[in-house]
KOLGUMI-76509 format. One record per residue: residue in one letter; x, y, z of N, C-alpha, C in turn; residue number from 1. Coordinates in Angstrom, 1 decimal, decimal comma. Example, Ala and Ser with C-alpha at 12.3 -4.5 7.8 and 13.67 -1.06 7.14 Angstrom:
 aa    n_u    n_v    n_w   ca_u   ca_v   ca_w    c_u    c_v    c_w   i
  A   13,2   -5,7    7,8   12,3   -4,5    7,8   13,2   -3,3    7,8   1
  S   12,8   -2,2    7,1   13,7   -1,1    7,1   12,9    0,0    7,9   2
***
This chain:
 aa    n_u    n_v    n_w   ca_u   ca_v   ca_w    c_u    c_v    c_w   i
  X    0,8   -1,2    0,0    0,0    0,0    0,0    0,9    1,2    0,0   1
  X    0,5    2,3   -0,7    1,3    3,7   -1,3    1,2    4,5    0,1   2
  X    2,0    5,1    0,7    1,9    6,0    1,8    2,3    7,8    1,2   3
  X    1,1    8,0    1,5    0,5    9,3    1,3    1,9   10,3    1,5   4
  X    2,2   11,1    0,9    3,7   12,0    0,8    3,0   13,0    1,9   5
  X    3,6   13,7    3,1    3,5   14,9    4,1    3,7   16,3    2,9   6
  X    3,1   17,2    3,0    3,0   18,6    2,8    4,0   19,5    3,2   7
  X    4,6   18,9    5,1    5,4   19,5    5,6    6,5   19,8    4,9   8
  X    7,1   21,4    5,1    8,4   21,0    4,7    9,5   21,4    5,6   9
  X   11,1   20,9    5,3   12,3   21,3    6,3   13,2   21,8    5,7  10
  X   13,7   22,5    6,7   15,1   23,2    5,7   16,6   22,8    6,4  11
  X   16,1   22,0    7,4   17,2   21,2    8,6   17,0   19,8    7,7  12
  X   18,8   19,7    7,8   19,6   17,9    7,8   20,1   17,5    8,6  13
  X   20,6   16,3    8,9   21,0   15,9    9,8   22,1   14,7    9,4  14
  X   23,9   15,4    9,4   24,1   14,4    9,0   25,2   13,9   10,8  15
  X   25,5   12,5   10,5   26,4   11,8   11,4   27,1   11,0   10,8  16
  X   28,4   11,0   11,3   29,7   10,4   10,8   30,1    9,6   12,1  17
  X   30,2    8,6   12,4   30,6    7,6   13,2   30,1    8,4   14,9  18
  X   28,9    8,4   14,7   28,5    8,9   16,1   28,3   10,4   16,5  19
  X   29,0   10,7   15,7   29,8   12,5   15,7   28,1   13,2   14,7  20
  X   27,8   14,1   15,9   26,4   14,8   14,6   27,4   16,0   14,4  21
  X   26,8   16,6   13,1   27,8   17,4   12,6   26,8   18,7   12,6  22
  X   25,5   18,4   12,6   24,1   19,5   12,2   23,6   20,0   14,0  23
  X   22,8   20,8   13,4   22,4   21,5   14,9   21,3   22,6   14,8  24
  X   20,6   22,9   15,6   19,5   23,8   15,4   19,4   25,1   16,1  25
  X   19,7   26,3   15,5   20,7   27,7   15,5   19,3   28,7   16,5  26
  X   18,5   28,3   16,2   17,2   29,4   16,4   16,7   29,1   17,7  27
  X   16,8   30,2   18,4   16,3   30,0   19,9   14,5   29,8   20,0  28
  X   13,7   30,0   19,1   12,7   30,0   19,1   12,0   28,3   18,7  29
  X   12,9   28,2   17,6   12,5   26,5   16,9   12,9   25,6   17,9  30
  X   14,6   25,7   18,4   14,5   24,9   19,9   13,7   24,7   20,3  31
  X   13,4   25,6   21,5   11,9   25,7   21,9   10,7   25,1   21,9  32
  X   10,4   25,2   20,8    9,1   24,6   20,3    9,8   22,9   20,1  33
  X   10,9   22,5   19,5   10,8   21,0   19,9   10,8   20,8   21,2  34
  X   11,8   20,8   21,9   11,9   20,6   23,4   10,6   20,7   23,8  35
  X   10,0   21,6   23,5    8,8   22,2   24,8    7,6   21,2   23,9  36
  X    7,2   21,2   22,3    5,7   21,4   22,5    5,8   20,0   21,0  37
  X    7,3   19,6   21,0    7,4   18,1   20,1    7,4   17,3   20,8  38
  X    8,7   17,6   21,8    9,1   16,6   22,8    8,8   16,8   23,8  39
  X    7,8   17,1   24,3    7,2   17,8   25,8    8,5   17,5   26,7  40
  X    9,3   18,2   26,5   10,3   18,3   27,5   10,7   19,4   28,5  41
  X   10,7   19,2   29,9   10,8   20,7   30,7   12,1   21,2   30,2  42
  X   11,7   22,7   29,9   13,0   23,6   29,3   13,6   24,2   30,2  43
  X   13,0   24,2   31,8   13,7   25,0   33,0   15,4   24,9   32,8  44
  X   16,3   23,2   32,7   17,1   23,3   32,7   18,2   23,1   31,9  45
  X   17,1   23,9   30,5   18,1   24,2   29,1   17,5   25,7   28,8  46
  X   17,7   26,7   30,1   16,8   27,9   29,5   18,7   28,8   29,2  47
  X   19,8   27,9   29,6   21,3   28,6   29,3   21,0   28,4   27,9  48
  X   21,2   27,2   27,0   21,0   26,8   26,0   20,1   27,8   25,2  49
  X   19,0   28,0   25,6   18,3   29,3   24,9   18,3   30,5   24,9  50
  X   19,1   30,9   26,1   19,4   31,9   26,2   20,6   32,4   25,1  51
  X   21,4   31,4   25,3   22,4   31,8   24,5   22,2   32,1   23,0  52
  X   21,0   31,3   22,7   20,9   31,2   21,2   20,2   32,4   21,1  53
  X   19,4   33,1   21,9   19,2   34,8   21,5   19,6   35,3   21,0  54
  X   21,4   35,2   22,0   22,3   36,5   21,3   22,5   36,0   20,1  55
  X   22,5   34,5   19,3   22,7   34,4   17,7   23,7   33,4   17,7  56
  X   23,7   32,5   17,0   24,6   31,3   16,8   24,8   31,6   15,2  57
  X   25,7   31,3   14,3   25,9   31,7   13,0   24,9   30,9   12,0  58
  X   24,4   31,7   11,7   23,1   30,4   10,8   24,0   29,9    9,6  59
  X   23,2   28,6    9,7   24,3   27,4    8,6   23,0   26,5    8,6  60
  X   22,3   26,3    8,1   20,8   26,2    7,5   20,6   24,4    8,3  61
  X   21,1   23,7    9,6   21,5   23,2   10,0   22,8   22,3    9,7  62
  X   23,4   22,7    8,7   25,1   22,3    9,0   25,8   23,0    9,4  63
  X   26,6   22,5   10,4   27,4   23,8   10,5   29,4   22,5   11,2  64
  X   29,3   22,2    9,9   30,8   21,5   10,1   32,3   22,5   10,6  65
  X   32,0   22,7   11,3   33,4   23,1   12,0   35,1   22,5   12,1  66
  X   36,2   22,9   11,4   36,9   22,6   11,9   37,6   21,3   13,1  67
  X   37,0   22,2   13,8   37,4   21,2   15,0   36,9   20,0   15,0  68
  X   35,7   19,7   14,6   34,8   18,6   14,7   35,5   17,8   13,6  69
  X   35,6   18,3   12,2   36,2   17,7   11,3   37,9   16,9   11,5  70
  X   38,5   17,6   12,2   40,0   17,3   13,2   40,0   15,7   13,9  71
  X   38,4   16,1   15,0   38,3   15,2   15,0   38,0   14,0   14,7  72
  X   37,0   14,0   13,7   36,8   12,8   13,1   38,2   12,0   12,4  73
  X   38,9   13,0   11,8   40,1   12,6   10,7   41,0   11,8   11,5  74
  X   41,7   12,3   12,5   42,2   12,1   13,5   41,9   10,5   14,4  75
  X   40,7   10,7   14,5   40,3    9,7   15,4   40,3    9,7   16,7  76
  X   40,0   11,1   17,5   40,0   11,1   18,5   38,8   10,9   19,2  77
  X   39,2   10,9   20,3   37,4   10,3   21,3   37,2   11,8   21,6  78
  X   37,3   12,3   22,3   36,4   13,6   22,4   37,1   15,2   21,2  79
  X   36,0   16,0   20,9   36,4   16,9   20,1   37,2   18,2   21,2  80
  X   37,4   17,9   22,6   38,7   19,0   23,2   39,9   18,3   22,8  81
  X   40,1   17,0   22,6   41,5   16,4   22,3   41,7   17,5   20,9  82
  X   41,1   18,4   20,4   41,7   18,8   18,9   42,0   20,2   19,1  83
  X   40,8   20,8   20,2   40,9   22,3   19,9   41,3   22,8   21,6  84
  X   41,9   24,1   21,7   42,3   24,6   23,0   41,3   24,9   23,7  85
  X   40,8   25,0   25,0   40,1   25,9   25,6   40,2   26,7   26,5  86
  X   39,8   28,1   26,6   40,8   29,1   27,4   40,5   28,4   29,1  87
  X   41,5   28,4   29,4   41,6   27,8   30,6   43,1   28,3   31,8  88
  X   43,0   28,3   33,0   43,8   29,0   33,5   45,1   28,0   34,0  89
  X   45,8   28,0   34,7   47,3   27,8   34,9   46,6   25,9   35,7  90
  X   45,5   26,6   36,6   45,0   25,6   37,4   43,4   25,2   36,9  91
  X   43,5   24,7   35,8   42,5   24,6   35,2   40,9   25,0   35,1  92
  X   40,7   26,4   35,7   39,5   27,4   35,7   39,2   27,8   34,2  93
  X   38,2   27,7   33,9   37,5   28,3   32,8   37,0   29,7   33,3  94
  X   37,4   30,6   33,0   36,5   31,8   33,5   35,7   32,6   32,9  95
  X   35,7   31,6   31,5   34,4   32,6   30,9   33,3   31,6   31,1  96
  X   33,5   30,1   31,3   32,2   29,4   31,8   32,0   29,3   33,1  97
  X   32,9   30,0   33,9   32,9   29,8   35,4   32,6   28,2   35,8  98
  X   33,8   27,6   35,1   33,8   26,2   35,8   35,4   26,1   36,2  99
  X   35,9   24,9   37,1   34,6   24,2   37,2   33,2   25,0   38,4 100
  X   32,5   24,9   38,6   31,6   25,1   39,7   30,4   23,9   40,4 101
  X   29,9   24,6   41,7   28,8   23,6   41,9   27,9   23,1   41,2 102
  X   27,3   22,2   41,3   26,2   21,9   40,7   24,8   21,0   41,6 103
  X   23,7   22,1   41,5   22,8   21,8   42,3   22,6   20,5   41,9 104
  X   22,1   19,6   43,7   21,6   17,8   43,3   20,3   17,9   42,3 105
  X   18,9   18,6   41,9   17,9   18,4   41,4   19,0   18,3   39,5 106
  X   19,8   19,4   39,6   20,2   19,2   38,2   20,9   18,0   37,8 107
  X   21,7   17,3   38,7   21,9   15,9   38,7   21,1   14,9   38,5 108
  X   20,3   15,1   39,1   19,0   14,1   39,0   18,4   13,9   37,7 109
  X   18,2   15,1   37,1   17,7   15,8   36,3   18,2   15,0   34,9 110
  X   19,5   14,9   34,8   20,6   14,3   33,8   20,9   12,6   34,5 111
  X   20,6   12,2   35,2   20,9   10,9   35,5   22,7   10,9   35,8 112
  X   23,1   12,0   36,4   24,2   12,3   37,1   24,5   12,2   38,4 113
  X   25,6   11,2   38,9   25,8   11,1   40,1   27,2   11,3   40,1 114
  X   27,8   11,9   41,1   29,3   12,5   41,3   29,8   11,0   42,4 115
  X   30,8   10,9   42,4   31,6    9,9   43,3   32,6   10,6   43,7 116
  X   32,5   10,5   45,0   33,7   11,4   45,9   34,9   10,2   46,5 117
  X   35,8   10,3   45,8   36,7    9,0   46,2   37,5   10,0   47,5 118
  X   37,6   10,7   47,1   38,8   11,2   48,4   37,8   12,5   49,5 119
***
C-alpha cells in the first residue's frame, strides 16, 4: 500500500559520521518549540542553551561543520577537546564558563548524574 507524501516542509539535515552529529538547530525559538511542544520536555534546565541562542549562533541552514569537529573525526580522537584549545587557567579554571563550579543535586538528578567522591 502507497503511503501518502506529508505537505510538511524542512530546511534542517542531519548528518552523522561515526556517532559524531555534525548538524544543529541555530534558532532560539525553533529549539523551543521542539523541546517544549514536540518533545514535551521541561525547558527549566536548558533555558542557558536558549538563552544563548538569542544573542545568535551563525546560521548554517542546519550544517554547520566546524573545523574542530572535522579534526576530529580525521584524526580519530574520542572527544572533540582532544583537537581544539580551551581558554583555561594555569589551574584549570574556565573563567568565561565559570567552571569548574557547583552543581545543584535536582540538576543531577535531572541528567541521571551522580558525582563519586573517592577522596
Amino acid at each position: 500500500m502507497k503511503q501518502a507524501r506529508s505537505k510538511k516542509k524542512q530546511d534542517l539535515f542531519h548528518i552523522s559520521v561515526d556517532t559524531i552529529l555534525f548538524t544543529g538547530i541555530y534558532d532560539s525559538y525553533l529549539q523551543r518549540f521542539i523541546l517544549n511542544d514536540i518533545l514535551h520536555l521541561p525547558i527549566e534546565h536548558l533555558e542557558h542553551l536558549l538563552k544563548a541562542l538569542e544573542y545568535g549562533a551563525p546560521p548554517h541552514g542546519g550544517i554547520a561543520l566546524g573545523l574542530d569537529r572535522l579534526l576530529a573525526l580525521v584524526l580519530e580522537t574520542e572527544h572533540i577537546r582532544d583537537v581544539i584549545p580551551f581558554p583555561k587557567t594555569s589551574i584549570g579554571k574556565d573563567l568565561m564558563a565559570h567552571a569548574p563550579s557547583q552543581v545543584e543535586q535536582s540538576e543531577l538528578d535531572y541528567y541521571f548524574l551522580k558525582i563519586d567522591k573517592k577522596n
